[in-house]
C-alpha positions in Angstrom: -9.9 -15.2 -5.5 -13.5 -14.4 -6.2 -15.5 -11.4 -7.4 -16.6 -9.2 -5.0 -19.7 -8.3 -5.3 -22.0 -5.3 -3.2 -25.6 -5.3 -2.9 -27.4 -2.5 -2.3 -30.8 -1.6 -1.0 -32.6 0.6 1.7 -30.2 -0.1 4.8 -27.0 0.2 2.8 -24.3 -1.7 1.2 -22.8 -5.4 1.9 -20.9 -7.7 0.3 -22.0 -11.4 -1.1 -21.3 -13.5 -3.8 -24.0 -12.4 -6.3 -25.8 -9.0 -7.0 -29.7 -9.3 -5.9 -30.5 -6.4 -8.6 -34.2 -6.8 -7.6 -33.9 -4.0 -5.1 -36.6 -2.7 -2.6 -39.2 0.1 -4.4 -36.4 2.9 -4.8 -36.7 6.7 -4.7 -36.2 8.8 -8.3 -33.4 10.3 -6.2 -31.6 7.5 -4.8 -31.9 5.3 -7.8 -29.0 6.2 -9.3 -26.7 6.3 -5.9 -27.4 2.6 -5.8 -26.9 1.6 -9.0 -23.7 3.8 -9.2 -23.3 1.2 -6.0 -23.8 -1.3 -7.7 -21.5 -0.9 -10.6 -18.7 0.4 -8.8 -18.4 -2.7 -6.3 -17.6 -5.2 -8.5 -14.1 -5.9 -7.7 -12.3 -8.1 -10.8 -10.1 -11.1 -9.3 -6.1 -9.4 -9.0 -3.6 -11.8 -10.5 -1.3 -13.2 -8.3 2.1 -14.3 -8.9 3.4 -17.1 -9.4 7.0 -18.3 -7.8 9.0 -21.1 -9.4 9.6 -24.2 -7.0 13.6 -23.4 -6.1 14.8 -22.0 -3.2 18.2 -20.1 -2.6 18.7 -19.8 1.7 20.6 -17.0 2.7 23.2 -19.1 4.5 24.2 -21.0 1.9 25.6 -17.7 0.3 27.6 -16.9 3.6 24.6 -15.2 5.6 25.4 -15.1 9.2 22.0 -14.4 11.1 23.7 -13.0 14.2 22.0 -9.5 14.5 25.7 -7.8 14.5 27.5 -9.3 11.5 26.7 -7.2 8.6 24.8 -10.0 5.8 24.1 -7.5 3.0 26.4 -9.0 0.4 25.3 -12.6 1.5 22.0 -11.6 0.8 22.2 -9.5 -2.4 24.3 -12.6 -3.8 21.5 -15.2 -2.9 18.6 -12.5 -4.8 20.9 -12.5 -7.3 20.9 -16.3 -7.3 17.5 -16.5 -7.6 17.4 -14.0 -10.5 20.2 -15.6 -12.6 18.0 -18.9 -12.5 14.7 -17.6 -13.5 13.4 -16.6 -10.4 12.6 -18.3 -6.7 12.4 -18.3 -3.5 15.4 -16.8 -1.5 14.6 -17.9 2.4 15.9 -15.8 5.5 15.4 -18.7 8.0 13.5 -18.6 11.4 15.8 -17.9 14.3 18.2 -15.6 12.8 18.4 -12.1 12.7 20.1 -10.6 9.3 21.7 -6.5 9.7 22.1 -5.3 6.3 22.2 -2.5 4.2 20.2 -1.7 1.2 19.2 -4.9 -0.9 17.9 -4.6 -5.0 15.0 -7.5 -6.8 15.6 -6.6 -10.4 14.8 -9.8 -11.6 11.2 -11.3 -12.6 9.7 -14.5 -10.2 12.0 -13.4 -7.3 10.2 -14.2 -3.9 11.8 -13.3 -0.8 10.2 -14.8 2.4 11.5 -14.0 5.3 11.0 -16.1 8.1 13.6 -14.5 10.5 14.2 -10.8 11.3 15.7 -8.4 8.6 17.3 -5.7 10.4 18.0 -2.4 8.8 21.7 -1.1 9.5 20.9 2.3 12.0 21.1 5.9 11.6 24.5 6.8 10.9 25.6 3.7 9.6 23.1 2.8 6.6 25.1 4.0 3.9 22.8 5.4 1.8 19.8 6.9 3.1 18.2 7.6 -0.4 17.7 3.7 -1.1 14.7 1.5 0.4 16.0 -1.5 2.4 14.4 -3.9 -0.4 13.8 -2.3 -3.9 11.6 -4.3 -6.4 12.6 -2.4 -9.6 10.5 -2.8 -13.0 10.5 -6.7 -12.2 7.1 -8.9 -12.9 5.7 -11.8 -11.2 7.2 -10.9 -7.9 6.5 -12.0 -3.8 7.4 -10.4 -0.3 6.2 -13.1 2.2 7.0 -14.8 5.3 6.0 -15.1 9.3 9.2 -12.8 9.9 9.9 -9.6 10.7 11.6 -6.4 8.8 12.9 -3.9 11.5 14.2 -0.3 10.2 15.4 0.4 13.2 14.1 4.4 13.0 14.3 5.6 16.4 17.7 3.7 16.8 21.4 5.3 15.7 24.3 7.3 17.6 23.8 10.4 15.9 21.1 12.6 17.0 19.2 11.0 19.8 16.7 8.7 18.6 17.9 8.1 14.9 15.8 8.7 11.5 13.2 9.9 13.9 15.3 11.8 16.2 16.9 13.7 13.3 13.1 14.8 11.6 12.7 16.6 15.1 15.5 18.9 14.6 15.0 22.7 14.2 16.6 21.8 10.8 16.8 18.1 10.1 19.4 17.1 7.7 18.0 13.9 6.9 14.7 15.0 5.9 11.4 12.4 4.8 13.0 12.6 1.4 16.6 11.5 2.2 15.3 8.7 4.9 14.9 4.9 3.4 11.9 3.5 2.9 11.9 -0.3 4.1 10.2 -1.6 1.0 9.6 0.1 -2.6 8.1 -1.5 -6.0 9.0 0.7 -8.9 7.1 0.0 -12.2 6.0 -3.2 -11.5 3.4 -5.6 -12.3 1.7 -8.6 -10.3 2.7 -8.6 -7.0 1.9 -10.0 -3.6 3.3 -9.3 -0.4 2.0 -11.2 2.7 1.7 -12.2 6.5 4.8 -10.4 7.2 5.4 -7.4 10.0 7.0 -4.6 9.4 8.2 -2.4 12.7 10.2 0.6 12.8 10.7 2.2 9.1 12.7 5.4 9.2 9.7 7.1 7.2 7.4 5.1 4.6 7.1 1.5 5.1 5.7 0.3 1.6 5.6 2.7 -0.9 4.6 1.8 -4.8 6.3 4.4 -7.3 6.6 5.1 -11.0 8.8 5.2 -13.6 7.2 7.8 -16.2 4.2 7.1 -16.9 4.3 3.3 -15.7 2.5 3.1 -12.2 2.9 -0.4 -10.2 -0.1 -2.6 -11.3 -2.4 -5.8 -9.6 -1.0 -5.2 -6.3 -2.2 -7.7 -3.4 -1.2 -7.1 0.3 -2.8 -9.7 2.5 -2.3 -10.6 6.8 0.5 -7.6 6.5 1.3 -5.9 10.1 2.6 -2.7 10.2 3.9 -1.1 13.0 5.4 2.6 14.8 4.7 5.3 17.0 2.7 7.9 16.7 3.5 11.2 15.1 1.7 12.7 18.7 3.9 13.2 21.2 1.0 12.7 24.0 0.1 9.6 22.4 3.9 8.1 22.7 4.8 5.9 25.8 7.5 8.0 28.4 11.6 7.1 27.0 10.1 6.5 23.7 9.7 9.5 20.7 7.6 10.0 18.2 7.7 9.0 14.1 7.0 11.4 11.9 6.0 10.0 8.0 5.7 6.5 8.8 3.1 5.9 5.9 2.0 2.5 6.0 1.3 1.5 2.4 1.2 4.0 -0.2 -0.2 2.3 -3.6 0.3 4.3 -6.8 -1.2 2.5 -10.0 -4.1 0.2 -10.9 -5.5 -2.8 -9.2 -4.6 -3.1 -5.3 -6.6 -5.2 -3.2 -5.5 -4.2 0.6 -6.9 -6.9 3.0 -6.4 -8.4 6.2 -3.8 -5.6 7.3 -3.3 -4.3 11.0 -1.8 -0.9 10.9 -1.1 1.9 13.5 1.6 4.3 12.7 2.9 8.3 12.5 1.1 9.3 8.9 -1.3 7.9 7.0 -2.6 4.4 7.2 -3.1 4.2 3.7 -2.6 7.1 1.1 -3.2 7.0 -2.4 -1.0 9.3 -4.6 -1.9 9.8 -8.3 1.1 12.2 -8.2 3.2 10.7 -11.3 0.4 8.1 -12.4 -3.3 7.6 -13.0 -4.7 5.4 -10.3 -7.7 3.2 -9.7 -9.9 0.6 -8.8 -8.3 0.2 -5.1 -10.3 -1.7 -2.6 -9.2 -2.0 1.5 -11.2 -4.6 3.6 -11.2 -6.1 6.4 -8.7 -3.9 8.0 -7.8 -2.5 11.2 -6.2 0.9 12.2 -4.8 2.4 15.2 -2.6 5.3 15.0 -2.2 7.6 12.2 -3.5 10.0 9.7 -6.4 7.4 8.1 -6.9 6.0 5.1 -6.1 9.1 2.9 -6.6 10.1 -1.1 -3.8 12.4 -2.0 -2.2 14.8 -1.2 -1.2 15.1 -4.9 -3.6 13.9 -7.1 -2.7 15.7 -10.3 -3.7 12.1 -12.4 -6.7 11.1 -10.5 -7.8 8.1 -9.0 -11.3 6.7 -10.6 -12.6 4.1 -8.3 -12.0 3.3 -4.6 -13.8 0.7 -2.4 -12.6 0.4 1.3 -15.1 -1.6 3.3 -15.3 -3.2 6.8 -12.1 -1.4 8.1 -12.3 -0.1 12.0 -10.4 2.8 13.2 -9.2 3.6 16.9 -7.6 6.5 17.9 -6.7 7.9 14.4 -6.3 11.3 13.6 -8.6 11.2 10.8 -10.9 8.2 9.4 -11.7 8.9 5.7 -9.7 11.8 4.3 -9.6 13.0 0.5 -7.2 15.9 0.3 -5.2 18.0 -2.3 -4.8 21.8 -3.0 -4.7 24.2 -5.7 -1.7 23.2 -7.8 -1.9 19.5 -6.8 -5.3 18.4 -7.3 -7.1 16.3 -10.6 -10.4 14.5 -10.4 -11.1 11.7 -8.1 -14.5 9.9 -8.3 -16.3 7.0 -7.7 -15.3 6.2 -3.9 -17.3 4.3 -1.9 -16.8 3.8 2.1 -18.9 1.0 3.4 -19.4 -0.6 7.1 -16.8 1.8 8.6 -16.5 2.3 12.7 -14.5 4.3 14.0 -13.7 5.8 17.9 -12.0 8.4 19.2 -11.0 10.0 15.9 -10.6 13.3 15.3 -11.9 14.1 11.9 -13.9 10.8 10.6 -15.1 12.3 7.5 -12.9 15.1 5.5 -12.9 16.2 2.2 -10.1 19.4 2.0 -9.1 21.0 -1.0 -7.2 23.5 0.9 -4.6 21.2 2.1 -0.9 22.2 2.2 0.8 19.4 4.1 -2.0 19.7 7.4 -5.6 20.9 7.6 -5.7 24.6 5.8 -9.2 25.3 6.3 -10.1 29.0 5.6 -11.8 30.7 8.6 -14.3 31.9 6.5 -15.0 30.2 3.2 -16.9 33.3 1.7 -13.9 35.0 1.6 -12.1 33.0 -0.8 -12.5 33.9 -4.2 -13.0 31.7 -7.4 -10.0 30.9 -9.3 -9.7 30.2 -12.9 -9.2 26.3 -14.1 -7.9 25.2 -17.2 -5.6 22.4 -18.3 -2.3 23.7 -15.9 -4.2 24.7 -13.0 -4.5 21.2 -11.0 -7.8 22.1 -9.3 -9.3 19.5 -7.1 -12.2 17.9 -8.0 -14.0 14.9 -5.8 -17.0 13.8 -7.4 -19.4 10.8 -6.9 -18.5 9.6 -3.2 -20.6 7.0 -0.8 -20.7 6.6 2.9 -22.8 3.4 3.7 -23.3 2.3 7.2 -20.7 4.3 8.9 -20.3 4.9 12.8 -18.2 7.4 14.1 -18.0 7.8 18.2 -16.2 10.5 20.4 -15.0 12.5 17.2 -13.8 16.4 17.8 -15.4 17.3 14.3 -18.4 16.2 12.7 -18.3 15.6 8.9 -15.9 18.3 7.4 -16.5 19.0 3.6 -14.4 22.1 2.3 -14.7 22.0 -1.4 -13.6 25.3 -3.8 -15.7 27.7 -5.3 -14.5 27.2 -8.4 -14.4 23.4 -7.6 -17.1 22.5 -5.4 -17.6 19.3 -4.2 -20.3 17.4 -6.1 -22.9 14.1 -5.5 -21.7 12.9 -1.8 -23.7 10.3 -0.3 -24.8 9.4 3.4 -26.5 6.1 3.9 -26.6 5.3 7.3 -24.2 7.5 9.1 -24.1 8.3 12.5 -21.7 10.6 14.1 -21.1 11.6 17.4 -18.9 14.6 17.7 -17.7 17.3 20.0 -18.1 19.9 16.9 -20.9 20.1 14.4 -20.4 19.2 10.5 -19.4 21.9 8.3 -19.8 21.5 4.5 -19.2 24.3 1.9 -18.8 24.3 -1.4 -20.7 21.3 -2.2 -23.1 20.6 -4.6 -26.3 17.8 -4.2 -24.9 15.9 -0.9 -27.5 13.9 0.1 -28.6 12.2 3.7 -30.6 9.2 3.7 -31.6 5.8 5.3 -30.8 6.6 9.4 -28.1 8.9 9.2 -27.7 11.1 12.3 -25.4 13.8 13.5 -24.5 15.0 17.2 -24.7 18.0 17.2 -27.6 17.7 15.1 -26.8 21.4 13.2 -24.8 21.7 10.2 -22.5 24.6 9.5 -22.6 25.4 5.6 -21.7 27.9 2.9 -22.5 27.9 -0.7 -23.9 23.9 -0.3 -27.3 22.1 -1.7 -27.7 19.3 0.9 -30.9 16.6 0.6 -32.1 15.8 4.0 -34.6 12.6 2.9 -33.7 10.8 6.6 -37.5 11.2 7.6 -41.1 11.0 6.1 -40.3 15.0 6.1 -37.3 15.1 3.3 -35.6 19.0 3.2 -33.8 20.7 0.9 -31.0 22.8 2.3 -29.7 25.8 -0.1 -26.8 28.1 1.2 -25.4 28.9 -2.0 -24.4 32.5 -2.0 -27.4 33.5 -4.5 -29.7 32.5 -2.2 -30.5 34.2 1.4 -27.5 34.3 4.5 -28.9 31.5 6.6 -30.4 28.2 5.4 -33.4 28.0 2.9 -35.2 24.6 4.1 -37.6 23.5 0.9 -40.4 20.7 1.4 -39.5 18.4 -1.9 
């Protein structure tokens, strides 16, 4: 795997091969956005594992393959195989479909490539709703692969109509998010791939990276990886069929994570980053494509922070929001250096959203003015986002226009627009920001921006303004020739 590399000039950022650091005469001000570009876009090659040559198939450990029979002790025995002799390949052949219960990798150089369809045991008869259906734990050098299928099964089960997912739309579920498997978890690992393989149907997340302590899962690659449920909006869900509710698509949580290739449309977020239990950082998505869901999101926990985040040529359709950093007083911890590069999305709601008020859904204040500074120190878990890029960006048939709600003890600070253009039925509204800065052909429609206690650059025509709303200054916007 090569370098990536991003150049960056006048109409933006793109990717090649080599850095042409020879840039176009630069403004003072833009300077250092592009070399910050620059630096920040070098993406270091991920290690990959490495699987020994032998292969243990299911059916030689009593795997039946008949969709009814339950094959989790066949399967478990020929992982365990695999483990016992150094590691491998253990092979769900084509053809078959395998029901099973909850299945454990806690061996290094253990690939398991299915080629078939795994199918998750239902509601009501998965015996323990607390385990993913494959858990990688603290293991090294490890694979998920194949041309097959895993199926959860989520809106499937005899109790309360419509299974996992049926149950979260009780007045009071009693399996909640928390006590609903996952289909696949890595715990404290390091060099892993998982690839080509779909994924339909998780009772909630579908692959989620965790912790133990302070150990994060580390060089992370998921490449050609289709991810698939319904929405979390009841309108958007075909007649007969309901809706899934915390159907995360991948959830990364550590250092290193190259996301590529993916097709995703789900009931949560897309993507979401959690630095809730570890630091996180240099995580790049390309080359992606999203239907439903909640974006590609940063938090919303991010007590550890996350330095470094690249997510570039990824197209959105239909998702409830596009590019969303979000965390509240109590969770929050610095993120910075995030750049989003050759995004387009349609028909999504809020494309661009930066919330420190957020408390599980959007918790805008009506009227930022009224919220009063609190104090930050090292147990308060303010948010901070800091140093963030939006290069060559189209947005079309939005409901908001960029949507920037930092704290006024924690205002947002340096945010970049290099060739933006939003279409929206609602103007942008940005407060508590400090030096956000429009450039290169960035437009907005509606054309106004809503603001409060912000300093925004407008240098998007031979005429560059300086917009001051900051409470000091007058009630409406002070526009400065610079």
């Amino acid at each position: 795997m090569s370098n990536l590399i991003c150049n960056v000039g006048p109409q933006g950022l793109a990717a090649s091969d080599s850095a042409d650091r020879s840039s176009p005469r630069r403004s003072a001000l833009l300077r250092p956005v592009w070399e910050g570009l620059e630096a920040r876009c070098l993406l270091s090659a991920i290690p990959l594992p490495v699987i020994p040559g032998q292969t243990f198939n299911v059916t030689n450990y009593g795997a039946v393959g008949d969709g009814v029979t339950d094959d989790t002790v066949a399967l478990q025995a020929a992982i365990n195989a695999a483990g016992s002799a150094g590691g491998g390949t253990v092979i769900l052949p084509a053809g078959k479909t395998f029901l099973s219960n909850f299945l454990t990798v806690s061996k290094n150089n253990t690939n398991i490539e299915i080629d078939g369809t795994l199918l998750a045991q239902p509601y009501g008869v998965y015996s323990n709703a607390s385990k993913s259906l494959i858990t990688y734990n603290k293991v090294k050098n490890v694979e998920l692969s194949g041309t097959g299928t895993i199926d959860g099964q989520g809106g499937v089960g005899a109790n309360d109509s419509g299974g996992w997912w049926g149950n979260s739309l009780l007045p009071t579920p009693t399996k909640p998010v928390s006590t609903r498997p996952r289909l696949v978890r890595f715990t404290a690992c390091d060099t892993v791939l998982i690839k080509d393989l779909t994924l339909r149907n998780s009772p909630s997340i579908n692959i989620i990276f965790g912790a133990s302590g302070t150990i994060g899962t580390n060089n992370v690659t998921v490449n050609g990886v289709k991810i698939y449920a319904p929405s979390s909006d009841a309108s958007q869900v075909p007649a007969g069929q309901i809706p899934s509710h915390n159907t995360d698509g991948i959830d990364p949580a550590g250092k290193n994570y190259l996301i590529e290739n993916c097709i995703i449309s789900n009931g949560d977020d897309n993507v979401a980053v959690t630095a809730q239990n570890v630091a996180c950082a240099n995580i790049t998505v390309r080359d992606c494509t999203f239907g439903y869901g909640h974006g590609i999101s940063v938090g919303g926990t991010t007590t550890y922070g996350l330095t470094g985040m690249l997510v570039y040529n990824v197209t959105f359709n239909g998702t409830d929001n596009g590019l969303r950093l979000k965390a509240q007083r109590g969770n929050g911890g610095v993120v910075s250096n995030i750049t989003y590069s050759h995004i387009k999305m349609t028909d999504v709601n809020y494309p661009i959203l930066i919330d420190s008020y957020y408390n599980g859904s959007n918790n805008f204040p009506t009227n930022p003015a009224s919220d009063s500074p609190q104090p930050v120190n090292a147990t308060s878990d303010t948010p901070f986002w800091k140093n963030i890029v939006y290069s060559n960006i189209t947005a079309t048939g939005a409901g908001y226009g960029v949507t920037i709600y930092g704290l006024p003890e924690a205002p947002v600070q340096n945010v970049t627009f290099i060739n933006v253009n939003i279409s929206a039925a609602n103007a942008a509204n940005v407060n508590h920001v400090r030096n956000l800065v429009m450039t290169g052909n960035t437009t907005f429609a509606p054309s106004s921006i809503q603001s409060y206690d912000a300093t925004i650059w407008q240098r998007t025509s031979s005429d560059p303004l300086f917009i001051d709303t900051r409470p000091h200054s007058v009630a409406s916007a002070v526009l400065k020739k610079t």
